[in-house]
Rosetta silent file (secondary structure, phi, psi, omega in degrees, C-alpha in Angstrom):
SEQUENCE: XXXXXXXXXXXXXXXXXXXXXXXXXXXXXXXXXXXXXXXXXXXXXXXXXXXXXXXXXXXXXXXXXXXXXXXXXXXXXXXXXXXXXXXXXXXXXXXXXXXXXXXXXXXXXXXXXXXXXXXXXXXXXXXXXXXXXXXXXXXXXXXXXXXXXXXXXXXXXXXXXXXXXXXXXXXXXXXXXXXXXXXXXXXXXXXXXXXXXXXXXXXXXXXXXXXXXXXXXXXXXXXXXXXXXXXXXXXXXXXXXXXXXXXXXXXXXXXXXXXXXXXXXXXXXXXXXXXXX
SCORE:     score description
SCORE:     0.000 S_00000001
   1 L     0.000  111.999  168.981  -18.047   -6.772  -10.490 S_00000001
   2 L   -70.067 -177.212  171.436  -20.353   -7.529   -7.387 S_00000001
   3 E  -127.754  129.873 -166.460  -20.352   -6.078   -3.928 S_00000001
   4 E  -113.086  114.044  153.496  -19.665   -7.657   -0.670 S_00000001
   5 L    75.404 -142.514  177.907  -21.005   -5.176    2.060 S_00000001
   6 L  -123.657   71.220  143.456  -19.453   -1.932    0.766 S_00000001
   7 E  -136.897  159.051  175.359  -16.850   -3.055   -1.125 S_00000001
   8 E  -102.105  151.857 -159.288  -16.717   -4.310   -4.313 S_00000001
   9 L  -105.379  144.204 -170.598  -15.670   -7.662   -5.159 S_00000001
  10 L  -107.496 -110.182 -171.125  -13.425   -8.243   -8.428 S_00000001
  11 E  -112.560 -174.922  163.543  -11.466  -11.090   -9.838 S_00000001
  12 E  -155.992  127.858  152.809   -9.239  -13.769   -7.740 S_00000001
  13 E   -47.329   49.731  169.219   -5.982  -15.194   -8.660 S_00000001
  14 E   -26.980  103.079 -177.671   -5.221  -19.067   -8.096 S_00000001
  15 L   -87.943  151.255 -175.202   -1.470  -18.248   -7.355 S_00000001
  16 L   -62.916  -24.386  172.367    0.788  -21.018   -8.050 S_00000001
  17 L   -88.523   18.257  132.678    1.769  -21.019   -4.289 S_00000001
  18 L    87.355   24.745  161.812   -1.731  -22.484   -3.771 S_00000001
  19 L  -126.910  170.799  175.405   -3.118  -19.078   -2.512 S_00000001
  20 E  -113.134  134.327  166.314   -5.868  -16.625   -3.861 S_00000001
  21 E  -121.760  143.950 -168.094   -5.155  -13.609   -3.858 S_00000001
  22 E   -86.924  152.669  166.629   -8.382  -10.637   -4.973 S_00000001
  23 E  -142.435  162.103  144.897   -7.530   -7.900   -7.328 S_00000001
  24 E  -122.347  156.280 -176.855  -10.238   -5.510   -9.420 S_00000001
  25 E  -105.915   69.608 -176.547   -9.163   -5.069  -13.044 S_00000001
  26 E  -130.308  162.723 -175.312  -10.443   -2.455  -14.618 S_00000001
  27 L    81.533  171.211  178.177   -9.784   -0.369  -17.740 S_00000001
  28 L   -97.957  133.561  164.109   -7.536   -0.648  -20.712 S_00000001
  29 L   133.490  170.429  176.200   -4.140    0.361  -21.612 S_00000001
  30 L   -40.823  138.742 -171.066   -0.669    0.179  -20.093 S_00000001
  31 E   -94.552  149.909 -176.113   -0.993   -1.413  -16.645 S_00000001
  32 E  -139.462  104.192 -167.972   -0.713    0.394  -13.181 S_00000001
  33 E  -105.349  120.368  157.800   -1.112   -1.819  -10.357 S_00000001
  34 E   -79.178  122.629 -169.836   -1.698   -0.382   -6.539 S_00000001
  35 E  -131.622  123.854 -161.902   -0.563   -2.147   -3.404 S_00000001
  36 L   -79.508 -170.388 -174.753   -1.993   -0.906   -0.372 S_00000001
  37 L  -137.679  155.850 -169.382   -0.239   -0.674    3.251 S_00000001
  38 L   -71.143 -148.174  163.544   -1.094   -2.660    6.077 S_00000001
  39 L   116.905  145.272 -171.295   -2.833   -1.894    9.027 S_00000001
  40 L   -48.284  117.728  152.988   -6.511   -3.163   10.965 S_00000001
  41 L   109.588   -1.503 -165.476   -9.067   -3.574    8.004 S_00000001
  42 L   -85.974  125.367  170.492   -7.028   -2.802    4.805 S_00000001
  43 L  -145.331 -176.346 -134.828   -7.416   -3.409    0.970 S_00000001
  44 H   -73.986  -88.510 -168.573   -6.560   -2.491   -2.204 S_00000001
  45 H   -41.681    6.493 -173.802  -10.051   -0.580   -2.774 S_00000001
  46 H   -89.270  -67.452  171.084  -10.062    1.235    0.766 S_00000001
  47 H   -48.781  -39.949  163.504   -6.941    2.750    0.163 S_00000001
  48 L  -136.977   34.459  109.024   -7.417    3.992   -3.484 S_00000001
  49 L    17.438  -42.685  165.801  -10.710    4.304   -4.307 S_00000001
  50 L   -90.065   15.992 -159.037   -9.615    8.209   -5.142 S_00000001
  51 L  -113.634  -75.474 -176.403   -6.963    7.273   -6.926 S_00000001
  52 H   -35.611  -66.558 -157.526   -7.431    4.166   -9.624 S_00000001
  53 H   -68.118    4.601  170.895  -10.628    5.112  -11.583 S_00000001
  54 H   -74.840  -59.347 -157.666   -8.446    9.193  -12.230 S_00000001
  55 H   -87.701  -24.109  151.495   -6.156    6.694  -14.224 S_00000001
  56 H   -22.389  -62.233 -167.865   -8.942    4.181  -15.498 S_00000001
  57 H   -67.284  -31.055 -159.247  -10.323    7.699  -17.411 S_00000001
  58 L   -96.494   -9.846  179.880   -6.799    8.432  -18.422 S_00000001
  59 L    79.946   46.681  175.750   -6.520    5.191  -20.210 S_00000001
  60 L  -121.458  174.242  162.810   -4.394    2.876  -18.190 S_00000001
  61 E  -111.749   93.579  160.364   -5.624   -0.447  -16.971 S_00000001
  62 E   -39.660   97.590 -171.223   -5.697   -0.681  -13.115 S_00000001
  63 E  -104.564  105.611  166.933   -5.090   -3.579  -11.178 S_00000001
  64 E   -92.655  100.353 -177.988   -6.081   -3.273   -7.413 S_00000001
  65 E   -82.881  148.377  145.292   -4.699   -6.144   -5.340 S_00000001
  66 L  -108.484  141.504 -164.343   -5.210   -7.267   -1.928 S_00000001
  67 L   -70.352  153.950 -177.536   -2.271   -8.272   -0.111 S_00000001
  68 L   -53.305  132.957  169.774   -2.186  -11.908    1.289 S_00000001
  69 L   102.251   -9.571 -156.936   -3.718  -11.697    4.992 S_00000001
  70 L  -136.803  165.909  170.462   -5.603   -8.709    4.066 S_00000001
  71 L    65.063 -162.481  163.517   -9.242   -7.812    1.877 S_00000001
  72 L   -66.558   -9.386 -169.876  -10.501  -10.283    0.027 S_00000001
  73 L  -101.023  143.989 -175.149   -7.470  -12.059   -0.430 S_00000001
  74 L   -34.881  160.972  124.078   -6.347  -15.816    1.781 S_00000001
  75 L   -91.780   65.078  160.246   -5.430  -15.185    5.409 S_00000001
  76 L   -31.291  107.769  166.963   -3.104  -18.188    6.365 S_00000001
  77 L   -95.276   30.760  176.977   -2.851  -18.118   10.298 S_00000001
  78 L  -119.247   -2.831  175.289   -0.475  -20.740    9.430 S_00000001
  79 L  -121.374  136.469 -166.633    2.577  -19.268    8.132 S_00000001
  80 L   -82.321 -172.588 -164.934    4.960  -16.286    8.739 S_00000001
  81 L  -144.815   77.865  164.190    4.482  -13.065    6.472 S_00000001
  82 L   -74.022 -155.482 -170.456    7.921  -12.000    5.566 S_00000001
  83 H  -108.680    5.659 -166.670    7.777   -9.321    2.607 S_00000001
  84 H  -107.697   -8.935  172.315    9.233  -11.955    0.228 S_00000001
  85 H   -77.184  -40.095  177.478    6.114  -13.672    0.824 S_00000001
  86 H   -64.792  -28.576 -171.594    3.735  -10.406   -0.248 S_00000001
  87 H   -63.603  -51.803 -167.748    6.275   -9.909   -3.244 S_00000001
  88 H   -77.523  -14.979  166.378    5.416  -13.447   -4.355 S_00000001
  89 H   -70.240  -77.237 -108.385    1.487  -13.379   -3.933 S_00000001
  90 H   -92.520  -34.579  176.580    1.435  -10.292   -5.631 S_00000001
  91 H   -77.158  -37.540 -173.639    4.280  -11.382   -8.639 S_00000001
  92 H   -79.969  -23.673  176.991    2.128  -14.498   -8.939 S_00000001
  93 H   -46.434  -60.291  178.457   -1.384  -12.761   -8.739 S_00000001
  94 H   -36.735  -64.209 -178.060    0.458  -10.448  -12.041 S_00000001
  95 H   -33.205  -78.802 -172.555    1.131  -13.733  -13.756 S_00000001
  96 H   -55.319  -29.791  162.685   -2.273  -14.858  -13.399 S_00000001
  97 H   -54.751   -8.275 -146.001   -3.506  -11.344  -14.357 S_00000001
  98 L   -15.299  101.762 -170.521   -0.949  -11.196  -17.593 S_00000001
  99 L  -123.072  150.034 -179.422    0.402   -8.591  -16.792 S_00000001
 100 L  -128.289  -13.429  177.819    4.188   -8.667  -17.959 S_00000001
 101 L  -155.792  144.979 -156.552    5.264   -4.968  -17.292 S_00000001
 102 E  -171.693  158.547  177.904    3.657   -2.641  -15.182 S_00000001
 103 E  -122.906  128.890 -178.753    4.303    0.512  -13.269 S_00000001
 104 E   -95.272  155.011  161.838    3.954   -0.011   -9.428 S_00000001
 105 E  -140.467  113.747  176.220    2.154    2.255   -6.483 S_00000001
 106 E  -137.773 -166.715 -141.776    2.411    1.546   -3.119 S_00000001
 107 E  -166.909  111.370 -154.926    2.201    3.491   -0.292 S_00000001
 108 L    51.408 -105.096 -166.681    4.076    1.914    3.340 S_00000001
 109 H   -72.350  -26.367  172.841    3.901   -1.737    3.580 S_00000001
 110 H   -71.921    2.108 -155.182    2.687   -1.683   -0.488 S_00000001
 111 H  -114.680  -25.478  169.264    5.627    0.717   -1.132 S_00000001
 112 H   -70.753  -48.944  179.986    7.872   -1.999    0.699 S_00000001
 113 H   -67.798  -14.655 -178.034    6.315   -4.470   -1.416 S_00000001
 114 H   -80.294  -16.836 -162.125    7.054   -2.228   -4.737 S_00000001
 115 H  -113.518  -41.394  162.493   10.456   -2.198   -4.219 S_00000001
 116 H   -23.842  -77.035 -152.767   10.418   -6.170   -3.136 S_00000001
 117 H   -61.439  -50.823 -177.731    9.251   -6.860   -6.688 S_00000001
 118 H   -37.842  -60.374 -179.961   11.338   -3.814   -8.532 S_00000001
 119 H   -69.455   -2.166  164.959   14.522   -5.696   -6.756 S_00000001
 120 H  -105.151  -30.769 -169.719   13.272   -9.345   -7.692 S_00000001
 121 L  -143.858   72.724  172.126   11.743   -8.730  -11.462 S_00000001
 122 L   -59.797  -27.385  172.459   13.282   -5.533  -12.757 S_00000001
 123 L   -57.461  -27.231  172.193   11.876   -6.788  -15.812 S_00000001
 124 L   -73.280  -29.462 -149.324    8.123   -6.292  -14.208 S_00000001
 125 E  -131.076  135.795  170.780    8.189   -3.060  -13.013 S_00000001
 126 L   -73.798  -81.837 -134.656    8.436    0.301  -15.701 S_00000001
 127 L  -163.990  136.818  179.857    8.412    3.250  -13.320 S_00000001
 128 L   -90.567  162.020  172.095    7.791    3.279   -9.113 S_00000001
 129 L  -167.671   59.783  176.723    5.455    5.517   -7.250 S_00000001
 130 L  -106.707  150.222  171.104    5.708    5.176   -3.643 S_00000001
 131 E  -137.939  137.951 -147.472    4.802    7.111   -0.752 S_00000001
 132 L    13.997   86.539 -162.845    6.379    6.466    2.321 S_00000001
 133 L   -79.105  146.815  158.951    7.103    3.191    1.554 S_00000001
 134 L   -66.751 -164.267 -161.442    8.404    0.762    4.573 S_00000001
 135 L    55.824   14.714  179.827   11.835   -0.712    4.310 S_00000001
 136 L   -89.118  -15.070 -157.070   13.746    2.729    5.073 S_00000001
 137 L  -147.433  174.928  168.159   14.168    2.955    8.519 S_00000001
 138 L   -83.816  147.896  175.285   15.080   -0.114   11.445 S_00000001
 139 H   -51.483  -56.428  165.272   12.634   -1.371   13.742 S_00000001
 140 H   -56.756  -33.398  159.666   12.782    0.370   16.446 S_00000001
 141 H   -43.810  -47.817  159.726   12.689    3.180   14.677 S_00000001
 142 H   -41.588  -46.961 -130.822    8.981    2.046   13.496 S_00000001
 143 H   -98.168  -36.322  175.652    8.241    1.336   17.314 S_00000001
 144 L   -86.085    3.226 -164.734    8.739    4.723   18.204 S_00000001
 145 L   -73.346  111.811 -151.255    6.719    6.239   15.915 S_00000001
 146 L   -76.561    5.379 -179.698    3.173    7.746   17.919 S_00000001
 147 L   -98.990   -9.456 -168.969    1.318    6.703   14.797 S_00000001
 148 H   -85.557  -70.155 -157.547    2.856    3.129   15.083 S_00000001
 149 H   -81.434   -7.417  165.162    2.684    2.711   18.515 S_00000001
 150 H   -63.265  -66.843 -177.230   -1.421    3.458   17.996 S_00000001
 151 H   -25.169  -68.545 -171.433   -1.650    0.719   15.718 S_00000001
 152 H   -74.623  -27.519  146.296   -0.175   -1.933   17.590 S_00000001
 153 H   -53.010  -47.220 -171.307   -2.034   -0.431   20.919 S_00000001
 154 H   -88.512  -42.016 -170.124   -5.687   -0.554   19.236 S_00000001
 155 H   -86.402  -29.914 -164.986   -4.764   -4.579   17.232 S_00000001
 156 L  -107.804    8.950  169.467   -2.732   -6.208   19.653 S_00000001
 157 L   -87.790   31.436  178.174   -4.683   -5.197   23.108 S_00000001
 158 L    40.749   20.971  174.327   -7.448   -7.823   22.456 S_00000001
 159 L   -91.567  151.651 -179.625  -10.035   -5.645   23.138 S_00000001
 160 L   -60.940  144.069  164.412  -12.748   -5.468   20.474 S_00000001
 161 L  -102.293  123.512  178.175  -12.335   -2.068   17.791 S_00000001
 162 L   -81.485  161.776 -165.653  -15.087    0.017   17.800 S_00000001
 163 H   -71.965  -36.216 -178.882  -16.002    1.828   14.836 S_00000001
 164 H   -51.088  -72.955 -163.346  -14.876    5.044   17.397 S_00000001
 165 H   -61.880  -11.846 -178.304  -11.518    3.714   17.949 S_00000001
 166 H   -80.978  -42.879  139.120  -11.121    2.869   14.764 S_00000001
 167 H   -23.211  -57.309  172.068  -11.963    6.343   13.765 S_00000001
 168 H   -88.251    4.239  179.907   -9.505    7.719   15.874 S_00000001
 169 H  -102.122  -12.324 -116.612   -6.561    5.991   14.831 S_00000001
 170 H  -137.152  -57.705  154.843   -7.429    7.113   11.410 S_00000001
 171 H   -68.965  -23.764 -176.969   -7.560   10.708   12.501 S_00000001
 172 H  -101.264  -47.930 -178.406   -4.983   11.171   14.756 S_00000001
 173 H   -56.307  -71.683 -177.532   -2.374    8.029   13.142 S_00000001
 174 H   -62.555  -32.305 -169.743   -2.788    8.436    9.462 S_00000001
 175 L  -127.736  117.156  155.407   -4.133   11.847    8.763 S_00000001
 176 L   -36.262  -47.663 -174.153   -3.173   15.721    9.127 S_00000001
 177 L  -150.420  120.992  170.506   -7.072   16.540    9.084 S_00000001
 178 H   -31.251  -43.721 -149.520   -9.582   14.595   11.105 S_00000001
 179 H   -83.004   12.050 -175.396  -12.384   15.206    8.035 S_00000001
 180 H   -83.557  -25.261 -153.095  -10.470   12.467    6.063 S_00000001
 181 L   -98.712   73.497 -179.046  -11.261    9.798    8.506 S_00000001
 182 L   -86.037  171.505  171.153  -14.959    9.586    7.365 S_00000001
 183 H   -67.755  -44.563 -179.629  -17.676    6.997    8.281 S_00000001
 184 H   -39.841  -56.195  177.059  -17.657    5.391    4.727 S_00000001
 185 H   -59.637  -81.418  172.007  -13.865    4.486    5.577 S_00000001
 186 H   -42.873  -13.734  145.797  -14.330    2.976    8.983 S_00000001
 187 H   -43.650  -84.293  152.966  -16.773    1.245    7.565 S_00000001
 188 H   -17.991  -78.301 -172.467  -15.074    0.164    5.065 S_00000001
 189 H   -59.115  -44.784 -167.772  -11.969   -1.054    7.530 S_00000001
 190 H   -73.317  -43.505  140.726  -14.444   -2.536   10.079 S_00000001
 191 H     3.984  -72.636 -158.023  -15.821   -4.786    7.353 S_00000001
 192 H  -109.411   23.149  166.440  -12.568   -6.645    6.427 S_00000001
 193 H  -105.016  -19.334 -153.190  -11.549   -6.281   10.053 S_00000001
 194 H   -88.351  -83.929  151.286  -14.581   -8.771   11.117 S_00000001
 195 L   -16.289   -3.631  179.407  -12.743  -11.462    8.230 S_00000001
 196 L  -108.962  127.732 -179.734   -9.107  -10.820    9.288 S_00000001
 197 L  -108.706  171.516 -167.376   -7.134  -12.548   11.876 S_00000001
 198 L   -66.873  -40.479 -170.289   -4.110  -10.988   13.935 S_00000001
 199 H   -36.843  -52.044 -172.313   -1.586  -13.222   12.638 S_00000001
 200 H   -58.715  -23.263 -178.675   -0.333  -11.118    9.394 S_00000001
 201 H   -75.253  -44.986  161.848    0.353   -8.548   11.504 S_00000001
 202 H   -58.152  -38.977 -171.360    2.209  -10.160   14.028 S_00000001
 203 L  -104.332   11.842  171.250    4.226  -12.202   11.751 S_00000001
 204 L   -65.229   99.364  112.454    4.894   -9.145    9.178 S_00000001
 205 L   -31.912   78.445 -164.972    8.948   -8.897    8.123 S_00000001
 206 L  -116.225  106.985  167.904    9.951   -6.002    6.276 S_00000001
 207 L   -62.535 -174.684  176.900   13.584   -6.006    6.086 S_00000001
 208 L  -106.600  113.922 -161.673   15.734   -2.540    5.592 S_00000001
 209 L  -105.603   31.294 -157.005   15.997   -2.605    1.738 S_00000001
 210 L  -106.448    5.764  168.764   18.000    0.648    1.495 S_00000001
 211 L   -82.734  -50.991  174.732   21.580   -0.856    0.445 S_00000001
 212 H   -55.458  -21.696 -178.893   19.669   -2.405   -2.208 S_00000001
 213 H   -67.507   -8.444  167.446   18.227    0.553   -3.748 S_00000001
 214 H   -94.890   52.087  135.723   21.357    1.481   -6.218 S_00000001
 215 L  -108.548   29.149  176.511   19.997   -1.703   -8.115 S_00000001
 216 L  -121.657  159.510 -161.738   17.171   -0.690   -9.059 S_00000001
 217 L  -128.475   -2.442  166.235   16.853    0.870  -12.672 S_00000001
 218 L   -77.384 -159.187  161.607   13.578    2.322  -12.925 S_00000001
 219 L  -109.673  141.206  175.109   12.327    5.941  -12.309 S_00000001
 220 L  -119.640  147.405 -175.323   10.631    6.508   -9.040 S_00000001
 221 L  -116.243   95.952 -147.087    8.526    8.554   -8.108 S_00000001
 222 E   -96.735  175.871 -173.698    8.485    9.486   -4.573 S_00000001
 223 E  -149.297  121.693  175.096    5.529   11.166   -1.965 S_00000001
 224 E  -144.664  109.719 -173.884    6.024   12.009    1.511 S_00000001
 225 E   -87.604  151.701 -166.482    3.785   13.986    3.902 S_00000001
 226 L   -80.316   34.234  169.798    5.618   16.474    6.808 S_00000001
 227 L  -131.002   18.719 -146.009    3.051   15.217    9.039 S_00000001
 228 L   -73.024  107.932  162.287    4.147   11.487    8.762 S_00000001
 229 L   -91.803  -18.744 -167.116    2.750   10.023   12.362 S_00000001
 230 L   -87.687  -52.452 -175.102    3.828    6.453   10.888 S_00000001
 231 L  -125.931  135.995 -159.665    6.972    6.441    9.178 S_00000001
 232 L   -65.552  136.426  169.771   10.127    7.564   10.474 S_00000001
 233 L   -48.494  -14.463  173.499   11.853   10.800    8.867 S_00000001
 234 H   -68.240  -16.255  164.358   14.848    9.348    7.952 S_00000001
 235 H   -47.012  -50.750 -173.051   13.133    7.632    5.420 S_00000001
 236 H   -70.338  -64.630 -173.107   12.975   10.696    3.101 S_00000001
 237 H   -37.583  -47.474 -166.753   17.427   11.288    3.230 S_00000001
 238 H   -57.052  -39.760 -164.884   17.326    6.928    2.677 S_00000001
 239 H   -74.253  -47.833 -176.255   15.339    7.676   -0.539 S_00000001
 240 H   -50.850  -44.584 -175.856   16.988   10.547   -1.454 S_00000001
 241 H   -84.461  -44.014  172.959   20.264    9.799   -1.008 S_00000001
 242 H  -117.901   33.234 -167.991   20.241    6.405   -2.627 S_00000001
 243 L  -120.683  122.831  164.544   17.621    5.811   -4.999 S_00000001
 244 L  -106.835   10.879  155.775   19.098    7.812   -8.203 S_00000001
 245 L  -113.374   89.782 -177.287   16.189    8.366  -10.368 S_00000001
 246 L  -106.027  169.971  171.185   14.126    9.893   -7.985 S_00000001
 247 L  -171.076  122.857  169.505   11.591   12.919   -8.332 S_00000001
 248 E  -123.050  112.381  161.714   10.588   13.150   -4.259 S_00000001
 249 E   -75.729  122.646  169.690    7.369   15.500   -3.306 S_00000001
 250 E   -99.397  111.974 -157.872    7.539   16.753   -0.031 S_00000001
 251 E  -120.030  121.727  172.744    3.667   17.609    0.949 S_00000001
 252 L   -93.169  148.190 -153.607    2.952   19.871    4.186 S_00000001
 253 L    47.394   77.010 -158.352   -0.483   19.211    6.214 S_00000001
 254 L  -179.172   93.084  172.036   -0.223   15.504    4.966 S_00000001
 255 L   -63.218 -159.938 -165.841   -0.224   12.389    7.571 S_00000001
 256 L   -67.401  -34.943  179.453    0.750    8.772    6.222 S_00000001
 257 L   -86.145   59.166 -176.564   -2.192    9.316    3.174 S_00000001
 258 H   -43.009  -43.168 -163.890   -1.061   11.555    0.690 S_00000001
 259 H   -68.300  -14.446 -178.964   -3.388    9.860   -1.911 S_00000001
 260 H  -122.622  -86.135 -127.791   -6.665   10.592    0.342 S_00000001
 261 H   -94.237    3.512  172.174   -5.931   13.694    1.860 S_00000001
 262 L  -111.771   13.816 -155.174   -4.235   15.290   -1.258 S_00000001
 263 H   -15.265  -76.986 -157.071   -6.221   13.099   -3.737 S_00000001
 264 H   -59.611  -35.146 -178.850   -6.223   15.475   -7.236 S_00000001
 265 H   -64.082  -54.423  172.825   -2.594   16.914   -6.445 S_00000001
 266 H   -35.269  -54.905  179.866   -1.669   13.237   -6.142 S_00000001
 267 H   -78.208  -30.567  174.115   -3.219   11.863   -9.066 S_00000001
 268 H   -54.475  -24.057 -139.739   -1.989   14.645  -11.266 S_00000001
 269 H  -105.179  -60.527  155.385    1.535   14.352  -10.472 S_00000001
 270 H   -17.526  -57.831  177.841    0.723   10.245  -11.217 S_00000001
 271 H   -94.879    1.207  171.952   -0.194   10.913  -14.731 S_00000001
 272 H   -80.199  -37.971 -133.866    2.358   13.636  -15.406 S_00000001
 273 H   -91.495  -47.182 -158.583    5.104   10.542  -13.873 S_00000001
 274 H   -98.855   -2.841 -179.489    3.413    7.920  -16.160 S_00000001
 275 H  -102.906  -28.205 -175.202    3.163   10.119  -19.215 S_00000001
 276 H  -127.087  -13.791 -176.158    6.116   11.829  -19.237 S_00000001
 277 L    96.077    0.000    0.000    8.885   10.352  -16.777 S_00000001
């Protein structure tokens, strides 16, 4: 595995739908694949970088994708980017990976996309792990949201993003404490923001998937911090209330990134979920 900048670069997927999408592969063992959430600069490794190599040690084999549009992975500016489109990079990326069963973790737009896939290939997916996944709440409901209404203020005013502002969306949108939002991470983001065009973002679909969720037949595992600038509260009652194999953690001083600012509490609760149900 090489390094582009400061990320590292893995494998890529020829998807049958004539895109590439990047993953890293690493380790052995039942597979546990992570799908990141959207947002200026974001991939697979950005996002869980504390997470994957905890379960790598534990003896699963990780698969970190990046979503189409995002990373390392195509950017079409030529096509829209409903969520049936990420579910199908990401089920064909698997393919090409053979992988045939897997336990998913995503986390917002990847937590949207975990449920995509649960509710299209129940046969693919073991056991869920999302935290504050999209597809819970109505749009406007997004759009008021002051962590939301950052986003879409810092990508869509056409002004260049400074490493500052980028910083500060990071601290104030995403995170309960500021000391999360380090330079390595804007770094990181500003990187794959310089390689990214506007378009996925603009043309991102995430329907409201929450009639659908008494289909689904795994166990999920859910994560939601009481400091959630991003995703609306009603989100936790949609899970609760209709998902029925649930186990939901409710984590106080804990923005949209449970997985970075609570890393070890996070990961533990992961390998008690994949070890024991």
């Amino acid at each position: 595995m090489g390094m582009i900048g400061r990320l590292p670069e893995g494998q890529y997927a020829d998807c049958a739908n004539g895109y590439r999408i990047h993953y890293l592969d690493e380790g052995q063992g039942e597979v546990v694949v992570f799908l990141h959430g959207s947002g200026p600069g974001a991939s697979g490794y950005s996002n869980f970088k504390g997470n994957y190599p905890t379960l790598v040690e534990a003896g699963y084999r990780c698969i970190v994708p990046d979503h189409i549009g995002y990373g390392f992975s195509d950017k079409p500016d030529d096509v829209d980017h409903p969520l049936s489109f990420f579910v199908e990079c990401i089920k064909q990326a698997l393919d090409v990976a053979g992988v045939e069963r897997c336990t998913l973790v995503g986390n917002s737009l990847g937590g949207a996309v975990a449920l995509g896939l649960a509710l299209e290939y129940p046969a693919l997916v073991d056991k869920l792990i999302l935290m504050a996944p999209g597809g819970l709440s109505e749009l406007p409901e997004y759009q008021a949201m002051p962590g939301m209404q950052k986003v879409f203020q810092v990508f869509g005013s056409g002004e260049p993003v400074t490493h500052e502002v980028m910083k500060d969306l990071f601290a104030t949108g995403l995170m309960y404490d500021a000391k999360y939002a380090t330079d390595e991470l804007v770094e990181e983001r500003m990187q794959i923001m310089q390689i990214m065009n506007g378009h996925v973002m603009a043309t991102m679909k995430i329907p409201n998937l929450v009639d659908r969720f008494k289909e689904l037949q795994c166990p999920v595992l859910g994560f939601w911090g009481m400091d959630e600038q991003m995703m609306p509260e009603n989100g936790i009652m949609a899970m609760a209330k209709h998902i029925r194999n649930l186990r939901l953690i409710l984590v106080t001083e804990c923005g949209h990134w449970v997985m970075v600012e609570h890393e070890d509490m996070f990961n533990r609760a992961c390998l008690d979920f994949l070890q024991h149900g």
